[in-house]
C-alpha positions as CSV (number, residue, x, y, z in Angstrom):
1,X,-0.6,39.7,-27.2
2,X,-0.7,35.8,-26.2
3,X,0.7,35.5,-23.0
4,X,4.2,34.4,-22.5
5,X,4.3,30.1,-21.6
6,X,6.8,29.4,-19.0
7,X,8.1,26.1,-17.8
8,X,5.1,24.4,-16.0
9,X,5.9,21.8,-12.6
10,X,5.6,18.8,-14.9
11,X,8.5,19.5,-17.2
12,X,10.3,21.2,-14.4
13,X,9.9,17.8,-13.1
14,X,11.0,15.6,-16.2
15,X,14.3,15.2,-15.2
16,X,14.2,14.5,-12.1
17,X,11.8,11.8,-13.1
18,X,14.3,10.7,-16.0
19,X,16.9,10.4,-13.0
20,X,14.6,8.6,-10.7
21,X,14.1,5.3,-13.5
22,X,10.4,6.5,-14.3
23,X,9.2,5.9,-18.4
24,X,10.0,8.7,-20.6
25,X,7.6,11.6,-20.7
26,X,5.0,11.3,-23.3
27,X,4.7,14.0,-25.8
28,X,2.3,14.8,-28.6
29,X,5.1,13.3,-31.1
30,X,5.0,10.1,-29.0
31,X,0.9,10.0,-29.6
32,X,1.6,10.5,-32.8
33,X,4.2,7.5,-33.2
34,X,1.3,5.3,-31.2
35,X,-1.2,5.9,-33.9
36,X,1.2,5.1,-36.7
37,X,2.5,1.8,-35.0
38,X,-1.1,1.0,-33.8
39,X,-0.7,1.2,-30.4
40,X,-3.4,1.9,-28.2
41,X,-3.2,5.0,-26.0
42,X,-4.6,5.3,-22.8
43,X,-6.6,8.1,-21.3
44,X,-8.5,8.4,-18.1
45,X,-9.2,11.6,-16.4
46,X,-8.2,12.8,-12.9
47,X,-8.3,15.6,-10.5
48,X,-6.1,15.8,-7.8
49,X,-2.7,14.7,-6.2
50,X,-2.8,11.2,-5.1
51,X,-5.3,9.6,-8.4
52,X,-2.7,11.2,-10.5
53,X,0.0,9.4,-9.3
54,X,-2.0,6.6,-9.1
55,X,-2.5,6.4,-12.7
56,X,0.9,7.6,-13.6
57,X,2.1,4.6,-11.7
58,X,0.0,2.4,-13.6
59,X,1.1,3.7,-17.0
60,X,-1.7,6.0,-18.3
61,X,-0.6,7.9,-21.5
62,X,-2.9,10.6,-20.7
63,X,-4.5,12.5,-17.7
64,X,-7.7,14.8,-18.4
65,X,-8.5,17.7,-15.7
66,X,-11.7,17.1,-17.3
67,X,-14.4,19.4,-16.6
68,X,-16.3,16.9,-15.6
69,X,-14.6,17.5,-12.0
70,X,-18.0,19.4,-11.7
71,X,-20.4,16.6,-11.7
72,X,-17.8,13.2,-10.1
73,X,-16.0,16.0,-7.6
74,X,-17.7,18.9,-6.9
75,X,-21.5,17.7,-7.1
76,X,-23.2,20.0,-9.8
77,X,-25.6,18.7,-12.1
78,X,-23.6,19.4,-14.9
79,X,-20.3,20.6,-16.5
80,X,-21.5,24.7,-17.6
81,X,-20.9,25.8,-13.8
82,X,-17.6,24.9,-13.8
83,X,-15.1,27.8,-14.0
84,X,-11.1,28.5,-15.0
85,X,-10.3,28.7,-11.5
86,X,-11.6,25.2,-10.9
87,X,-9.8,24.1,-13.4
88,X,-6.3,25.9,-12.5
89,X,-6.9,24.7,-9.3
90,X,-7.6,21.0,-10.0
91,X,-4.9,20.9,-12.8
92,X,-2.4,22.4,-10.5
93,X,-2.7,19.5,-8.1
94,X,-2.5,16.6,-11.0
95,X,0.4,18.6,-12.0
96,X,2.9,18.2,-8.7
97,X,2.3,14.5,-9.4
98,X,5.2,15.4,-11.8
99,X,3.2,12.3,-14.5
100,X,5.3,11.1,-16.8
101,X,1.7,11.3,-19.0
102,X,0.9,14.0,-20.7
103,X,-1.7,16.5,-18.5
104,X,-4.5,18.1,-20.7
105,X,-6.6,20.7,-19.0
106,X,-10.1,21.2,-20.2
107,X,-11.4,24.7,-21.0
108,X,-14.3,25.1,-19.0
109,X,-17.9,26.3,-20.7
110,X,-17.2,30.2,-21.8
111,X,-13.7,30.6,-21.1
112,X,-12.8,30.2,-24.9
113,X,-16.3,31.1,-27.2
114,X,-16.2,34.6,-27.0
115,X,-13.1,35.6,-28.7
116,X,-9.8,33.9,-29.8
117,X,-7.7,36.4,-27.8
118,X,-9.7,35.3,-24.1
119,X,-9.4,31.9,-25.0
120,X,-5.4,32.6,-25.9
121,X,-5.6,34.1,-22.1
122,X,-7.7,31.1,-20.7
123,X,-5.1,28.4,-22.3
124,X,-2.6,29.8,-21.3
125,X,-3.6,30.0,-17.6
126,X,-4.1,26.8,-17.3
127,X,-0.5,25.8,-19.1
128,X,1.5,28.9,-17.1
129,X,-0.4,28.6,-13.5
130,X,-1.8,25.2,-13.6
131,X,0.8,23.2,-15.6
132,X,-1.0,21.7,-18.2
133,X,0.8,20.8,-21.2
134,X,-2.2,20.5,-23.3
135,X,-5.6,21.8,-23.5
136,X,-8.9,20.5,-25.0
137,X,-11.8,22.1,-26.3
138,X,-15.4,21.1,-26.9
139,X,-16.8,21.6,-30.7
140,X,-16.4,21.2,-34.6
141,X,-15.9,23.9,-37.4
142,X,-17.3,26.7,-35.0
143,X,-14.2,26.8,-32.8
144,X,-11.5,26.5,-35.9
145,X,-10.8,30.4,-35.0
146,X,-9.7,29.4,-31.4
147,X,-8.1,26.5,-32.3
148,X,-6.1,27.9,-34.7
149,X,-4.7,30.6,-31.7
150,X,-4.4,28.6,-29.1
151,X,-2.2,26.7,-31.3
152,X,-0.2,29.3,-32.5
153,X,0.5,30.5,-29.6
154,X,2.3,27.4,-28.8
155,X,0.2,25.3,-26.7
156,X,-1.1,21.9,-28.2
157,X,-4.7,21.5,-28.6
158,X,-6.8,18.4,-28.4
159,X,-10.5,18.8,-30.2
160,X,-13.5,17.0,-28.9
161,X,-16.7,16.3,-30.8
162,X,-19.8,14.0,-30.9
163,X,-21.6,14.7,-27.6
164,X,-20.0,18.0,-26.1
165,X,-21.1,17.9,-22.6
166,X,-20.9,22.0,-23.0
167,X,-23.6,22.4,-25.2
168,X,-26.1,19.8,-23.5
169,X,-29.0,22.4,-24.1
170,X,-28.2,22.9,-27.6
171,X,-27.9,18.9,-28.0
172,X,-31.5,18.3,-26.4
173,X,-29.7,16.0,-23.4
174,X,-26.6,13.5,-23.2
175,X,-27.3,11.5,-26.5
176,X,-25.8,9.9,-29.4
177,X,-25.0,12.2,-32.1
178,X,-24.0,11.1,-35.8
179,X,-27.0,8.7,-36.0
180,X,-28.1,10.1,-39.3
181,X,-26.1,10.5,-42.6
182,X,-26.0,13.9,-42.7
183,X,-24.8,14.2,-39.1
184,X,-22.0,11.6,-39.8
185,X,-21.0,13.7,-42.6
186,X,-20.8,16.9,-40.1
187,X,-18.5,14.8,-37.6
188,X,-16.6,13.8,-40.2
189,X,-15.9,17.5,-41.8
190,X,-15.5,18.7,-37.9
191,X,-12.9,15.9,-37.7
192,X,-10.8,17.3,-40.7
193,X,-11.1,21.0,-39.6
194,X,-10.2,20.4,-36.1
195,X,-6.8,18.4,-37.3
196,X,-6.4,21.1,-40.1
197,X,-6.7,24.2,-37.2
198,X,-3.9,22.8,-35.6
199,X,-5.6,19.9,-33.3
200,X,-2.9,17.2,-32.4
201,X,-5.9,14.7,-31.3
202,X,-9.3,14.3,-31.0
203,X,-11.8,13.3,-28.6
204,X,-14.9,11.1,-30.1
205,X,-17.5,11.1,-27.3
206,X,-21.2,9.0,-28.0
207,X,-20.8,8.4,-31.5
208,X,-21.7,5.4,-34.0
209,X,-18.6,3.2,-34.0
210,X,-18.9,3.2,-37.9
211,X,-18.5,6.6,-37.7
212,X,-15.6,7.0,-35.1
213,X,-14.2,4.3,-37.6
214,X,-14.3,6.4,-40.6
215,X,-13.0,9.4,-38.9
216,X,-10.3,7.2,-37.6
217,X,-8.8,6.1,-40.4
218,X,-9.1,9.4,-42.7
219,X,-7.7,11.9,-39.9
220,X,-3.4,12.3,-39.5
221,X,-3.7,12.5,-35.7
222,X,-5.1,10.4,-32.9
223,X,-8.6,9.9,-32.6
224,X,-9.6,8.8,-28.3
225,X,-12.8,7.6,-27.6
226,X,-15.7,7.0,-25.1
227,X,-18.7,5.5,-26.2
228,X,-17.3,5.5,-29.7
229,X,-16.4,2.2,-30.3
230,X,-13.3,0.2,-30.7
231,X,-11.9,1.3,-33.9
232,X,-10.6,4.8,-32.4
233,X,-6.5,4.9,-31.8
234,X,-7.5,5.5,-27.7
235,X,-9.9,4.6,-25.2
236,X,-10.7,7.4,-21.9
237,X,-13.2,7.2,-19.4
238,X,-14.0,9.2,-16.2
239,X,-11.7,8.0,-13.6
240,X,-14.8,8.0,-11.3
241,X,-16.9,5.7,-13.3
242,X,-14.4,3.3,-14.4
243,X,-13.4,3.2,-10.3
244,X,-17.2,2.3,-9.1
245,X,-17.0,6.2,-6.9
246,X,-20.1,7.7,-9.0
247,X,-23.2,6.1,-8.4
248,X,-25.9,8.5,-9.6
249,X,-25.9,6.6,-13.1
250,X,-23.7,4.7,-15.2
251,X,-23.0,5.7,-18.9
252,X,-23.5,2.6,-21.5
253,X,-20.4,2.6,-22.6
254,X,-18.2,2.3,-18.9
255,X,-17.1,-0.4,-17.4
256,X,-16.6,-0.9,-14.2
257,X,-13.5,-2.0,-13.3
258,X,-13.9,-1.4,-9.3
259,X,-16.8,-1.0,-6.7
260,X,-14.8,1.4,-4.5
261,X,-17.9,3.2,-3.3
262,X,-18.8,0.1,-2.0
263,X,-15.4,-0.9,-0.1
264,X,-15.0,2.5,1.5
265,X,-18.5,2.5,2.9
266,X,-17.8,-1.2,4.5
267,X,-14.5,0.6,5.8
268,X,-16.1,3.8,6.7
269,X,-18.8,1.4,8.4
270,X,-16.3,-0.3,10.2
271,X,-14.5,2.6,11.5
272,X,-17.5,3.9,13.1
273,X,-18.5,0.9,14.0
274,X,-15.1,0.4,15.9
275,X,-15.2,3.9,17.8
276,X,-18.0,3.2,18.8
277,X,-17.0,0.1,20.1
278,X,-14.2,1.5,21.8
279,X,-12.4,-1.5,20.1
280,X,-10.6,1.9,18.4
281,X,-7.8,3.4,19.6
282,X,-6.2,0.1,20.4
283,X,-3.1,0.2,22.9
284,X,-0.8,-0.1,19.9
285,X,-1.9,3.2,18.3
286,X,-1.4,5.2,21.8
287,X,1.4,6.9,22.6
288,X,3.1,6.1,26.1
């Protein structure tokens, strides 16, 4: 039996945030309306209380719990060690940030391959304990089965193909996929199946722009990408790449918006520098 959904934080929240002035909460139907009116929609991923709010505030349609927490948060070398109760965790935190953006959780590597009933269970954790209000999975045609339960069990779905960060192994590394025709063509049927399962959007990760373009304009529902070009309805990117925080390589397709790993080692620097001083505690941070 799926397991019963019950009101998460977040929409335990929406009222409260209704009667505080914030923007109205932004639904699946509201993504949808974006990619019909051509209106960009905005996705970055975060992980925790305060960078939730932080892109809440500055008007982020969409925050990702992305698995990728592994790598930018908790150091692996990869997503596949990552597990549902990092993810519950981690969502539950971006969740009392009470966003007025939608939260998607990510399904972490083997919490929904082996049968559509676990990954009913594993969605549904992350929507009953961690308040998600979305989930997305990693694949094409292959993953239609739990898709199509997840979804019927009531919890939206977004897909993601192109380069699935889950199945780096089977990929051969972290490259572009779709390069050749018959790839494209793959992409393009996982596209259609995904949106046909029950997908309300899609993910297009390291993918020819030609490519993202055609799935684009032939699929019903929102297509988001990163390092798919500009034709895609949405634009995400790690929240630690796009904020200078992960230095151990940068992507070709991120840009770099801060260089906060550099600021908070000159402030870190200066701090120690300052105790050591004894120029830190001043008299006006002692109590009398």
């Amino acid at each position: 039996m799926p397991p019963k959904v019950q009101a998460t934080p977040t929409q335990a929240g929406a009222a409260a945030n209704a009667a505080e002035g914030a923007r109205p909460k932004v639904s699946r139907a509201k993504l949808g309306e974006m990619k019909k009116g051509g209106e960009r929609i905005v996705m970055v991923t975060a992980y925790d209380y305060p960078f939730a709010r932080l892109a809440d505030a500055a008007g982020v349609d969409i925050l990702l719990v992305g698995d990728t927490l592994g790598m930018v948060v908790l150091g692996f070398d990869s997503t596949l060690p990552v597990t549902m109760e990092h993810m519950v965790h981690h969502t539950q935190a971006v969740s009392r940030a009470r966003p007025s953006g939608m939260i998607v959780g990510d399904m972490p590597f083997m919490s929904y391959q082996v049968t559509a009933e676990e990954a009913v269970r594993n969605a549904g954790r992350l929507v009953q304990e961690g308040g998600a209000e979305a989930v997305k999975l990693e694949g094409g045609e292959r993953i239609c089965a739990a898709v199509e339960a997840i979804a019927s069990a009531g919890i939206p779905v977004m897909g993601h193909i192109g380069l699935t960060p889950q199945a780096v192994h089977q990929l051969g590394g972290y490259r572009v996929q779709g390069r050749d025709p018959a790839a494209a063509e793959r992409l393009v049927r996982d596209a259609h199946a995904l949106q046909e399962s029950g997908c309300f959007a899609l993910v297009l990760e390291a993918i020819p722009a030609s490519v993202a373009q055609q799935i684009t304009t032939t699929v019903r529902i929102p297509t988001i990408g990163i390092g798919a070009g500009p034709h895609c309805d949405g634009q995400v990117l790690v929240l630690h790449d796009l904020l200078g925080l992960f230095e151990e390589f940068v992507p070709k397709f991120v840009r770099r918006y801060a260089d906060l790993a550099g600021s908070t080692r000159t402030a870190l620097e200066a701090f120690a520098d300052d105790v050591r001083s004894g120029r830190f505690p001043g008299k006006e941070h002692s109590y009398g």
